[in-house]
N, CA, C and O atoms as CSV, one atom per row, in Angstrom:
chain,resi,resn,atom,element,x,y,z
A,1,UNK,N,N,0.843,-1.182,0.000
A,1,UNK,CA,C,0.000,0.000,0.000
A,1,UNK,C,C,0.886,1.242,0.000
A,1,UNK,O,O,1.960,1.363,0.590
A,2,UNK,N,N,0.255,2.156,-0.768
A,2,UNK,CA,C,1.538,3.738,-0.944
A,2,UNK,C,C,1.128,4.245,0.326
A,2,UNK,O,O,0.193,3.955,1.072
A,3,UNK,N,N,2.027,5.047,0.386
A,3,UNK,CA,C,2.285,5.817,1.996
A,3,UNK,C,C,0.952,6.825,1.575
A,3,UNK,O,O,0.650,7.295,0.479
A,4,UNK,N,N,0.270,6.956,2.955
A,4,UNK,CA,C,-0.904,8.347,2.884
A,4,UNK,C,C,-0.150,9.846,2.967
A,4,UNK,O,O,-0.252,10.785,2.177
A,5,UNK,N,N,0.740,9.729,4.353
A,5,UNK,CA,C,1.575,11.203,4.374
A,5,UNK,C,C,2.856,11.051,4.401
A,5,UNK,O,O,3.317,9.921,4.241
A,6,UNK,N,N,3.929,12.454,4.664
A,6,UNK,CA,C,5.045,12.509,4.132
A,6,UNK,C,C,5.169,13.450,5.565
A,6,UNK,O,O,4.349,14.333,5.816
A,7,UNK,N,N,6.151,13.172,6.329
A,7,UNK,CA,C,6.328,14.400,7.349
A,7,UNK,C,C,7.599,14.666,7.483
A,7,UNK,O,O,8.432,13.853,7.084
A,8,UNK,N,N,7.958,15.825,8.056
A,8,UNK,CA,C,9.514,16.281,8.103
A,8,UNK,C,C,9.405,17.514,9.482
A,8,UNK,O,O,9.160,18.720,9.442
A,9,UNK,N,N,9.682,16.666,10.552
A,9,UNK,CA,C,9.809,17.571,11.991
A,9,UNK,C,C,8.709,17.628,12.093
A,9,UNK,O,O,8.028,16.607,11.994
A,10,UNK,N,N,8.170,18.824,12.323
A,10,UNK,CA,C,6.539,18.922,12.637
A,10,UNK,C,C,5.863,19.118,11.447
A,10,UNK,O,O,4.668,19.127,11.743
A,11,UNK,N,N,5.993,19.274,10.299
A,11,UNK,CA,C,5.378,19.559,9.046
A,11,UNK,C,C,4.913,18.122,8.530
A,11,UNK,O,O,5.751,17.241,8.340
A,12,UNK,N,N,3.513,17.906,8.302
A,12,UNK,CA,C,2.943,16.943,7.797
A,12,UNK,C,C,2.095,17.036,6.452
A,12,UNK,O,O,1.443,18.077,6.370
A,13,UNK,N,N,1.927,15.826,4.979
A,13,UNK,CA,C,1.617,16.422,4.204
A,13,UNK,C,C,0.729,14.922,3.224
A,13,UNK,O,O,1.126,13.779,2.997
A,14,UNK,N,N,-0.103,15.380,2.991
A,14,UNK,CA,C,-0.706,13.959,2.359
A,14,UNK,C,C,-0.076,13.558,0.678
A,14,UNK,O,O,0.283,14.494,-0.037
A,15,UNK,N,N,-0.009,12.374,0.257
A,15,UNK,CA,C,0.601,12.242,-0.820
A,15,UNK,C,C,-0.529,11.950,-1.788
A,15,UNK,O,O,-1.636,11.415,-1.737
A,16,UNK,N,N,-0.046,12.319,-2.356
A,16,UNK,CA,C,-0.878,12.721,-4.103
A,16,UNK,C,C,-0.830,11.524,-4.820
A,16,UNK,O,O,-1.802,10.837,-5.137
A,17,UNK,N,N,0.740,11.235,-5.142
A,17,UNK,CA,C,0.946,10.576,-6.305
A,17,UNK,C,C,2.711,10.350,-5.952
A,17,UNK,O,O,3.627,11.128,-5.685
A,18,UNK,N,N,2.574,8.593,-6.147
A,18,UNK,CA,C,3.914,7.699,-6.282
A,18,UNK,C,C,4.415,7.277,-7.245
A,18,UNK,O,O,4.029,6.209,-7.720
A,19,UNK,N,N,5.392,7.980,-7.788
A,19,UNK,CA,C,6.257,7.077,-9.069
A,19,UNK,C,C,7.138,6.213,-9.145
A,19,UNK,O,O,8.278,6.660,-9.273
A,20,UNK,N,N,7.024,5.113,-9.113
A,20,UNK,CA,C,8.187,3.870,-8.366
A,20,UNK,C,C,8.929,4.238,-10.311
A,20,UNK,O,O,8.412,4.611,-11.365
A,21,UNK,N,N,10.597,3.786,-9.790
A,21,UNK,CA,C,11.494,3.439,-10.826
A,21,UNK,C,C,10.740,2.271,-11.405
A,21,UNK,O,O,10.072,1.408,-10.837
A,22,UNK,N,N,11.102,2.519,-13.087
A,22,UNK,CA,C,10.381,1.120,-13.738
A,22,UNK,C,C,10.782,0.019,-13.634
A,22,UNK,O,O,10.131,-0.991,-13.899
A,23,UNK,N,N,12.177,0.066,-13.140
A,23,UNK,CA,C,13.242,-1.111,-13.121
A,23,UNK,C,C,13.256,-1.853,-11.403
A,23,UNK,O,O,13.949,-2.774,-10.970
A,24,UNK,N,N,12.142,-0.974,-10.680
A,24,UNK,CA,C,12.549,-1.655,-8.941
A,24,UNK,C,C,12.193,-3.075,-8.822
A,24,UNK,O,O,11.085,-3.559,-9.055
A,25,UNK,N,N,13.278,-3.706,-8.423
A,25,UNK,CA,C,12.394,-5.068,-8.033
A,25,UNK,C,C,12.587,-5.110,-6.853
A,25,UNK,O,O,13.623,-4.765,-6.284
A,26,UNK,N,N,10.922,-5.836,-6.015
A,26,UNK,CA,C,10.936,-6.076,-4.635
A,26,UNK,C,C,11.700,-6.925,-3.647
A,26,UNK,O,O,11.980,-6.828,-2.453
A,27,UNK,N,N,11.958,-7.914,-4.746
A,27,UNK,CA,C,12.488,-8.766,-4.011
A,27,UNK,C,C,14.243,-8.642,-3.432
A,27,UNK,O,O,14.604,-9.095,-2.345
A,28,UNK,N,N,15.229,-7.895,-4.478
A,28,UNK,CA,C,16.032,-7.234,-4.385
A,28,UNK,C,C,15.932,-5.685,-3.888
A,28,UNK,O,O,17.033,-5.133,-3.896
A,29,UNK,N,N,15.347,-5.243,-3.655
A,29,UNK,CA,C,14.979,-3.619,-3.455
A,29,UNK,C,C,16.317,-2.985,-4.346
A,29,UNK,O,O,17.012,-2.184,-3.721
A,30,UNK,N,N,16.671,-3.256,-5.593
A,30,UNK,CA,C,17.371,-2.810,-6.677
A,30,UNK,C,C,16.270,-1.561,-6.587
A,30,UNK,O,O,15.103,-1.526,-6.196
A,31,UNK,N,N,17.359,-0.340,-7.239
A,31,UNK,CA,C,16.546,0.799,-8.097
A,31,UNK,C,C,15.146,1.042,-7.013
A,31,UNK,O,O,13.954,1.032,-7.320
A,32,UNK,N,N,15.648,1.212,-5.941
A,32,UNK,CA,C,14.274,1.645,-4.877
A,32,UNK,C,C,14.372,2.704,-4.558
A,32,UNK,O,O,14.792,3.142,-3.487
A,33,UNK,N,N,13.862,3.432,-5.764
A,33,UNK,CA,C,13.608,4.736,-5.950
A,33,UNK,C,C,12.268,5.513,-6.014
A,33,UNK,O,O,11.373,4.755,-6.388
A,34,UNK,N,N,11.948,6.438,-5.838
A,34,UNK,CA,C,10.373,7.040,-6.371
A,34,UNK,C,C,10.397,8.133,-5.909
A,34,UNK,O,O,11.036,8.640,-4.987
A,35,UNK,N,N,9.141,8.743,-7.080
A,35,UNK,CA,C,8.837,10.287,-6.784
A,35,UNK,C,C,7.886,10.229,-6.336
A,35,UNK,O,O,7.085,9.349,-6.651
A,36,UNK,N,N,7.487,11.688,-4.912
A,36,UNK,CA,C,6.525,11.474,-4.472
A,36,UNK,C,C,5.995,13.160,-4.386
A,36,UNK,O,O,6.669,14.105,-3.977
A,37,UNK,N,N,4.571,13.196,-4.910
A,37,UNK,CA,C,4.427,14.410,-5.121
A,37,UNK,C,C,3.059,14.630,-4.029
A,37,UNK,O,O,1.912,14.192,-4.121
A,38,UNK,N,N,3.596,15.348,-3.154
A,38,UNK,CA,C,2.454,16.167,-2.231
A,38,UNK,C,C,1.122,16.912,-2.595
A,38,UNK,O,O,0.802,17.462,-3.649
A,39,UNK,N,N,0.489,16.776,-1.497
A,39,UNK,CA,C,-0.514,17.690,-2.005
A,39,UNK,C,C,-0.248,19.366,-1.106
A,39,UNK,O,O,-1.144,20.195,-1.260
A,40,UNK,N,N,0.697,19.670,-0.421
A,40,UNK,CA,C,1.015,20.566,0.357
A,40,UNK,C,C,2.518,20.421,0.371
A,40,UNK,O,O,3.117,19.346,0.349
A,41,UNK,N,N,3.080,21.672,0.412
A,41,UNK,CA,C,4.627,22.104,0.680
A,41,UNK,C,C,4.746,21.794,1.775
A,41,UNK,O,O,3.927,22.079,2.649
A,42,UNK,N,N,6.104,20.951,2.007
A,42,UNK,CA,C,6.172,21.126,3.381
A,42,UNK,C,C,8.155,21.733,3.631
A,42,UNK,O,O,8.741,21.442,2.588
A,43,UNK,N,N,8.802,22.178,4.300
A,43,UNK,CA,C,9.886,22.427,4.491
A,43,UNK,C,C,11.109,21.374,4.518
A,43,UNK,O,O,11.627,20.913,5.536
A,44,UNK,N,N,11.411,21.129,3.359
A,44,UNK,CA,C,12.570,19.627,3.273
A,44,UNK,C,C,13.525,20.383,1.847
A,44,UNK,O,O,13.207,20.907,0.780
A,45,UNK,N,N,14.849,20.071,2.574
A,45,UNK,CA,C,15.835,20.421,1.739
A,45,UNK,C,C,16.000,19.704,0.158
A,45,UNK,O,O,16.248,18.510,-0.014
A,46,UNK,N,N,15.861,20.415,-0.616
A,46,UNK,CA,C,16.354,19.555,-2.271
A,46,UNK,C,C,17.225,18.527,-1.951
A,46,UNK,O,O,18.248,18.744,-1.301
A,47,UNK,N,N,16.852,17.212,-2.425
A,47,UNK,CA,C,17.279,16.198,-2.033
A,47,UNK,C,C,18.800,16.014,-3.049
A,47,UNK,O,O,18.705,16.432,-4.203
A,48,UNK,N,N,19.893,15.520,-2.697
A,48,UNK,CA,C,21.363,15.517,-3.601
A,48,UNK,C,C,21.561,13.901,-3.134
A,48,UNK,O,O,21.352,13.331,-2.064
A,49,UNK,N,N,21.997,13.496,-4.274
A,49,UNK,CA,C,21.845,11.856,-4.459
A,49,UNK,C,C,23.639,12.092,-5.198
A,49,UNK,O,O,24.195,12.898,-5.944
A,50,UNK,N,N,23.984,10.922,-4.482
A,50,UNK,CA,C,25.314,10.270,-4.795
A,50,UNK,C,C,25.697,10.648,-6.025
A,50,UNK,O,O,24.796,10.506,-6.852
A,51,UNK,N,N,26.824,11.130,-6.500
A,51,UNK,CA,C,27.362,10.683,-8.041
A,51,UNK,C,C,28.889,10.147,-8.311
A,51,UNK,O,O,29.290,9.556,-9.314
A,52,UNK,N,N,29.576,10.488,-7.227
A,52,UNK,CA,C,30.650,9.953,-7.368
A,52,UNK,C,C,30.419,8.052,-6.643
A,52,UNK,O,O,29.508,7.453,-6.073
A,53,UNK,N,N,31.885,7.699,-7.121
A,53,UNK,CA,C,31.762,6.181,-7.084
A,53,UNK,C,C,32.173,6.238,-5.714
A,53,UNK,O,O,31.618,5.439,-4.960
A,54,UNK,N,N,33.447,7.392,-4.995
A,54,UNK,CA,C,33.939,7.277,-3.917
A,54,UNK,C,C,32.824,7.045,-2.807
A,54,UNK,O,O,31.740,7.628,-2.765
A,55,UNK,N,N,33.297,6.074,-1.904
A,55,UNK,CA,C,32.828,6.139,-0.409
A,55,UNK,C,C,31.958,7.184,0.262
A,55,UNK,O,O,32.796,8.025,-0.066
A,56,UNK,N,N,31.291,7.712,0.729
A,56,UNK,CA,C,31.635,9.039,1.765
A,56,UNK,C,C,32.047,8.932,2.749
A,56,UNK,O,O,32.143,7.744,3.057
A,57,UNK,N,N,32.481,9.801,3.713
A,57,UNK,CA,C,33.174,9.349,5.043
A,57,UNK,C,C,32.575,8.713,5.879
A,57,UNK,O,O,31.456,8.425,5.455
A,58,UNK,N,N,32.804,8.262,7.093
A,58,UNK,CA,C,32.357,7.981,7.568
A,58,UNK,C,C,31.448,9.132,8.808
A,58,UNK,O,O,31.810,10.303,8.696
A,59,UNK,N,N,30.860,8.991,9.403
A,59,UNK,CA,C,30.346,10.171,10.737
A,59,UNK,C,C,29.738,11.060,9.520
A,59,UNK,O,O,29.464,12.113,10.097
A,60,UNK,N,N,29.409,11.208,8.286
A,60,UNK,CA,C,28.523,11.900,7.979
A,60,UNK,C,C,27.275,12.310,8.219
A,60,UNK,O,O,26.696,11.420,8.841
A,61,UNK,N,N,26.558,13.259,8.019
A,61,UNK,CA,C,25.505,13.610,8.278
A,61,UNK,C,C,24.744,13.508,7.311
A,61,UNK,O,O,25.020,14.218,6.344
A,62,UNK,N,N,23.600,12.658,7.221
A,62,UNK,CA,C,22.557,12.441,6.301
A,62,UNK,C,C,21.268,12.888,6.791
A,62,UNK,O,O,20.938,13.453,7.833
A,63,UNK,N,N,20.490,12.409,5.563
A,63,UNK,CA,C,18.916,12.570,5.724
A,63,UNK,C,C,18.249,11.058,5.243
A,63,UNK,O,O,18.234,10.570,4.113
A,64,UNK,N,N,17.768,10.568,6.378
A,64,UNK,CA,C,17.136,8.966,6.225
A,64,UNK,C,C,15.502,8.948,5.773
A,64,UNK,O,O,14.774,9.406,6.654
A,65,UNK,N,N,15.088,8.679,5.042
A,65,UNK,CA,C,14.190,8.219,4.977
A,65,UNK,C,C,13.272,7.135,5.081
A,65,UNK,O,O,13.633,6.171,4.405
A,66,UNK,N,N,12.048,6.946,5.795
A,66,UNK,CA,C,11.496,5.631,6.777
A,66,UNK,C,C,9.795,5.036,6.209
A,66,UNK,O,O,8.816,5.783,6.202
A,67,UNK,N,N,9.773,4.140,5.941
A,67,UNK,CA,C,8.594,4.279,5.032
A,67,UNK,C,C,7.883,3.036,6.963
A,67,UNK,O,O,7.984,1.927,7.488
A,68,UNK,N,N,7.491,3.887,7.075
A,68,UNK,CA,C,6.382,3.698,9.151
A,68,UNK,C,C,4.622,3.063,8.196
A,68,UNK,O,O,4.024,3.713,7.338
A,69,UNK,N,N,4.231,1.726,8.720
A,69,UNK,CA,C,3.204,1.139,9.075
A,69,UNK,C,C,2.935,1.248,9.917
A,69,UNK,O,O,3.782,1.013,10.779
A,70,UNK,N,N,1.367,1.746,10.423
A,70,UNK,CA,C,0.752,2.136,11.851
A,70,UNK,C,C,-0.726,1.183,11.788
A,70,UNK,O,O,-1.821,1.668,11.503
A,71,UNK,N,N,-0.438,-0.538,12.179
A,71,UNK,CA,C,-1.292,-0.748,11.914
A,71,UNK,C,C,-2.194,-1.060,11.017
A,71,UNK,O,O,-3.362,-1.289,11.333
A,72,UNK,N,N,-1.802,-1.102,9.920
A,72,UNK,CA,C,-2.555,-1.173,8.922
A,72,UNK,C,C,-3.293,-0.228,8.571
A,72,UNK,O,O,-3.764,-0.231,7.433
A,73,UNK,N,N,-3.582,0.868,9.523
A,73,UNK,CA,C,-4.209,1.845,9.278
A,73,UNK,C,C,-3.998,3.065,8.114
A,73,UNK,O,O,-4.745,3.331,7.172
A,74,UNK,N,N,-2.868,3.639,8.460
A,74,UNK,CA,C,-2.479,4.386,7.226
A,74,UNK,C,C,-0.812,4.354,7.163
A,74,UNK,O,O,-0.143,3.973,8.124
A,75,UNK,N,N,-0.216,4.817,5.871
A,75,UNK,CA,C,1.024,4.779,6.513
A,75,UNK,C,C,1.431,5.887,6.155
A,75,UNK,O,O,0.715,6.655,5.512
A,76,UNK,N,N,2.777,6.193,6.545
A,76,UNK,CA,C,3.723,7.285,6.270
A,76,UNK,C,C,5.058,7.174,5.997
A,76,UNK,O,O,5.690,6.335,6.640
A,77,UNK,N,N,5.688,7.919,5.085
A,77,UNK,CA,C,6.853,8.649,4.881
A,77,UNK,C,C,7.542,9.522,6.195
A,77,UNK,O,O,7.240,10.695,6.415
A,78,UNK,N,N,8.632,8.655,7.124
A,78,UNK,CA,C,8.969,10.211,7.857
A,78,UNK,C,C,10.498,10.344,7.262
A,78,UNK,O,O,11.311,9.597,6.719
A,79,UNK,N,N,10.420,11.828,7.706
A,79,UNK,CA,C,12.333,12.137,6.999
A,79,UNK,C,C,13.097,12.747,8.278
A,79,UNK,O,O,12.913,13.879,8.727
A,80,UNK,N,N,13.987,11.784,8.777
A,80,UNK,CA,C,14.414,12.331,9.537
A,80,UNK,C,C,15.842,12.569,9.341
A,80,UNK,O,O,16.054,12.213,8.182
A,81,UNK,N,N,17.189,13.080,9.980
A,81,UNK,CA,C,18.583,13.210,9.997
A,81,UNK,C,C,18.825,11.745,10.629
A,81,UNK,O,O,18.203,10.946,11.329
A,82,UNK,N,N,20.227,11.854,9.912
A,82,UNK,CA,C,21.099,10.190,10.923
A,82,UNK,C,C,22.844,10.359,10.819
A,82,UNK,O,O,23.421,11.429,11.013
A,83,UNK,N,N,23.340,9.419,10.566
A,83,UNK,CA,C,24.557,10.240,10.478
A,83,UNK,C,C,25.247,8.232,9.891
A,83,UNK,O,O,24.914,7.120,10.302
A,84,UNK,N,N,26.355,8.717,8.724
A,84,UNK,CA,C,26.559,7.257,8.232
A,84,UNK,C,C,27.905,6.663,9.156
A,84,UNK,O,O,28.855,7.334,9.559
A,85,UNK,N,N,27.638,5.010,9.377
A,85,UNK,CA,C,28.892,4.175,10.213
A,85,UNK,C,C,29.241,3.229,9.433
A,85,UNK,O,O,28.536,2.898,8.480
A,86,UNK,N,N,30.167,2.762,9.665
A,86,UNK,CA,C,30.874,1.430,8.718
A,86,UNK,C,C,30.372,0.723,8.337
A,86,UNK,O,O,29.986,-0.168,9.093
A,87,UNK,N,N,30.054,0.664,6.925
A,87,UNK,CA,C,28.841,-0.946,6.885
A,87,UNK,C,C,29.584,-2.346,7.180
A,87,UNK,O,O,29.025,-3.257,6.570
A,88,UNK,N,N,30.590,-2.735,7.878
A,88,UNK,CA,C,31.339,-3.609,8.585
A,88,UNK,C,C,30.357,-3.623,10.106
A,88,UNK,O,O,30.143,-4.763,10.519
A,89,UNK,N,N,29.847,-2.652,10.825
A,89,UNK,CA,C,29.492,-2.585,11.634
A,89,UNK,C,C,27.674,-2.730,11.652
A,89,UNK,O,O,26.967,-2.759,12.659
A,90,UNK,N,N,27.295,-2.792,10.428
A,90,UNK,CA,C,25.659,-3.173,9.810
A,90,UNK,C,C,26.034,-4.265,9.893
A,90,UNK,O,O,25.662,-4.997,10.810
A,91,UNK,N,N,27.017,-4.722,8.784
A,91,UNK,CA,C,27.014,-6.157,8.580
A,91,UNK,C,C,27.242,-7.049,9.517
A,91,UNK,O,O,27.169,-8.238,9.206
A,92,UNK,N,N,27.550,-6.687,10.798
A,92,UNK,CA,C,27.910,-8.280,11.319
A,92,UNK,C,C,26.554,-8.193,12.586
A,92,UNK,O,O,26.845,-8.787,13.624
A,93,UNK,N,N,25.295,-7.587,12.569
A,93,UNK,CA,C,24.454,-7.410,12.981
A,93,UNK,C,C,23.102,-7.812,11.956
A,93,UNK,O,O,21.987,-8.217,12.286
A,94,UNK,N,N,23.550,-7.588,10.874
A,94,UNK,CA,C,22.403,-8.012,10.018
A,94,UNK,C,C,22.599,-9.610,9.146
A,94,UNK,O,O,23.785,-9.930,9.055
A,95,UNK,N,N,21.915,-10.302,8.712
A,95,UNK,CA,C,21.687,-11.431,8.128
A,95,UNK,C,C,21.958,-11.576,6.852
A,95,UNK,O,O,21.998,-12.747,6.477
A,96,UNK,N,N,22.213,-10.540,5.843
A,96,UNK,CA,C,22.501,-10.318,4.711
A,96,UNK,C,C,23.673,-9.519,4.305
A,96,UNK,O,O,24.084,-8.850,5.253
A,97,UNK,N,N,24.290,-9.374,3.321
A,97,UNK,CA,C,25.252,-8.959,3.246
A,97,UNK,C,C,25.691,-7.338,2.513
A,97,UNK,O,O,25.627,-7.281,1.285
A,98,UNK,N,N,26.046,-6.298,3.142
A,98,UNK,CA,C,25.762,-4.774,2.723
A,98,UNK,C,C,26.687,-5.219,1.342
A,98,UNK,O,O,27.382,-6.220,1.163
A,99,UNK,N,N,26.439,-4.204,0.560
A,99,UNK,CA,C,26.969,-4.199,-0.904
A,99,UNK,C,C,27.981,-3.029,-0.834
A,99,UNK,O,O,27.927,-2.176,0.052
A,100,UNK,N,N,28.904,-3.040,-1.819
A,100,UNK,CA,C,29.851,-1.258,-1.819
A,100,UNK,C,C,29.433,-0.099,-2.022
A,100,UNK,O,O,29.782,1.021,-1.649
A,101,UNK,N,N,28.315,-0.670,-2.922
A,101,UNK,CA,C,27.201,0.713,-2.925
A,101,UNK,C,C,26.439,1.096,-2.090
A,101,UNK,O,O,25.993,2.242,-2.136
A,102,UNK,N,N,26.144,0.334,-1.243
A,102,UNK,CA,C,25.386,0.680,0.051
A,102,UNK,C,C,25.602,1.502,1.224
A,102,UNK,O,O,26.748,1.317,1.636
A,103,UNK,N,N,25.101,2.151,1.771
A,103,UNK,CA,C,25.412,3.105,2.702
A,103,UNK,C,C,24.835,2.259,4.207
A,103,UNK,O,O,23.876,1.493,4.113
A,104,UNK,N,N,25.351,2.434,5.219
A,104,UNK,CA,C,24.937,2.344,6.731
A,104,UNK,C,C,24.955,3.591,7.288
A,104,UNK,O,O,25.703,4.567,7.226
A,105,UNK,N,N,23.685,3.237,7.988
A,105,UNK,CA,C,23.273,4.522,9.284
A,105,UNK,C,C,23.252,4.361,10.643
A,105,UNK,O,O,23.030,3.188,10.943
A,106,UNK,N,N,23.356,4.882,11.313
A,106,UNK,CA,C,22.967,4.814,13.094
A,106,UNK,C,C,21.468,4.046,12.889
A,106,UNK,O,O,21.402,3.237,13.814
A,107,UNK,N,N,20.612,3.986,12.316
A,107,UNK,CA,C,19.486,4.125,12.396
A,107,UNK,C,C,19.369,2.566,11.810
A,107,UNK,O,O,18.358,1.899,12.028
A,108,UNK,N,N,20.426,2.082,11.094
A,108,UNK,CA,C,20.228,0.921,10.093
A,108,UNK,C,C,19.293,-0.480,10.962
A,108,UNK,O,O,18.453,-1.269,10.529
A,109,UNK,N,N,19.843,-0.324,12.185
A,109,UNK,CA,C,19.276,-1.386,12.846
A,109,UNK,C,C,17.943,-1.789,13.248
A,109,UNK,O,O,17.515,-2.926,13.449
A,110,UNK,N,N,17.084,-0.140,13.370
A,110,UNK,CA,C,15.964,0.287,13.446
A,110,UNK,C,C,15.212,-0.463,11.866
A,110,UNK,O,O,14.423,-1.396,11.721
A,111,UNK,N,N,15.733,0.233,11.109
A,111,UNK,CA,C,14.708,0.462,10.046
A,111,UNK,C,C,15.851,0.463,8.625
A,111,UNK,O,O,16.624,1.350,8.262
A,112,UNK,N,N,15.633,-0.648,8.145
A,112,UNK,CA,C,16.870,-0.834,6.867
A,112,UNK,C,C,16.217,-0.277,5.826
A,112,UNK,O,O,16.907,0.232,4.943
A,113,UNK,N,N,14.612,-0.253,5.695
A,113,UNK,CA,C,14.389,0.104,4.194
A,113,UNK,C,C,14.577,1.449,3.476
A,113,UNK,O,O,14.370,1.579,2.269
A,114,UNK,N,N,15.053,2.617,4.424
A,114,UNK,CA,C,14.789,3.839,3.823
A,114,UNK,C,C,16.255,3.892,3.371
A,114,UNK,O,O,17.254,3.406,3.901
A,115,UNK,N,N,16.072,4.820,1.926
A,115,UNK,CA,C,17.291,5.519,1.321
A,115,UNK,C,C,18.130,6.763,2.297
A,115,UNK,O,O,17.474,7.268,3.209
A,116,UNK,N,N,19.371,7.164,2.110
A,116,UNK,CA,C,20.402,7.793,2.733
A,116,UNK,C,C,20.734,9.187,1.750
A,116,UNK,O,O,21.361,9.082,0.695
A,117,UNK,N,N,20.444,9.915,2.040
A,117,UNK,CA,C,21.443,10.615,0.976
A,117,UNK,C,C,21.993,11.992,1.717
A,117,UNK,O,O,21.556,12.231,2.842
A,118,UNK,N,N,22.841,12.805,1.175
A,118,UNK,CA,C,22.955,13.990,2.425
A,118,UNK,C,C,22.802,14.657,2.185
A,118,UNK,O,O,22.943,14.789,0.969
A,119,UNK,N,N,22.373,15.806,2.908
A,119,UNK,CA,C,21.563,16.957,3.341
A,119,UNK,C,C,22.362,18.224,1.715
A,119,UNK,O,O,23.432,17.786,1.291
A,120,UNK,N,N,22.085,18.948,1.324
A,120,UNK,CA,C,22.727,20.227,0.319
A,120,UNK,C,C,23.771,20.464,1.278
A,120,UNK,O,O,24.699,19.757,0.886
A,121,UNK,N,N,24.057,20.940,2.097
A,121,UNK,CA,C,25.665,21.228,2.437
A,121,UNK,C,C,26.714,20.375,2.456
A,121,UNK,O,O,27.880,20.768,2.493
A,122,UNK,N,N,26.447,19.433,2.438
A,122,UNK,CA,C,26.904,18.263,2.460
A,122,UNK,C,C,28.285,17.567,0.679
A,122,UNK,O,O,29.110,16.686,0.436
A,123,UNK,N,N,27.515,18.960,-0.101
A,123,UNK,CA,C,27.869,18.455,-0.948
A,123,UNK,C,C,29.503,18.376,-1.369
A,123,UNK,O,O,29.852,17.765,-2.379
């Protein structure tokens, strides 16, 4: 089921419309990407997505994104900050194996499915 809202701190916002990548598959969460278009502005920084092949450091400061089931009832998008750790230190906690492309968060243990990317100053 698509997420109902999208929140960021106290700003909450219902979603319109989900564009999943044509290429995502579920079972791999390859290309788990999508656009998500609000029906209300809410205050969230232009999102900047990876382009170099390099690493980023480590202790960075990101922006995580959490796709929250409440129940079956409705769900949500929240966006919160996290900050990235060794995926040596995901991996020997998780059951599967992190990739080079993959990023780890403080948060990874919580909640693996949301994307990482960092904040515009960051760049």
């Amino acid at each position: 089921k698509p997420a109902d809202f999208v929140s960021f701190g106290d700003s909450k916002s219902e979603v319109r419309h989900i564009i999943l990548h044509p290429k995502y598959n579920l079972s791999t969460n390859r290309n788990d990407i999508a656009l998500i278009e609000l029906t209300e502005n809410i205050p969230f920084p232009v999102a900047c997505l990876w382009s170099s092949r390099v690493t980023p450091l480590e202790n960075l400061n990101t922006i995580r994104i959490n796709y929250m089931n409440y129940d079956d009832l409705f769900e949500e998008i929240k966006i919160e900050n996290s900050t990235l750790i060794p995926n040596k230190v995901c991996g020997k906690k998780l059951s599967w194996k992190i990739r080079k492309s993959q990023f780890c968060d403080q948060k990874c243990f919580e909640n693996f499915d949301g994307p990482i990317f960092p904040p515009p100053q960051s760049k």
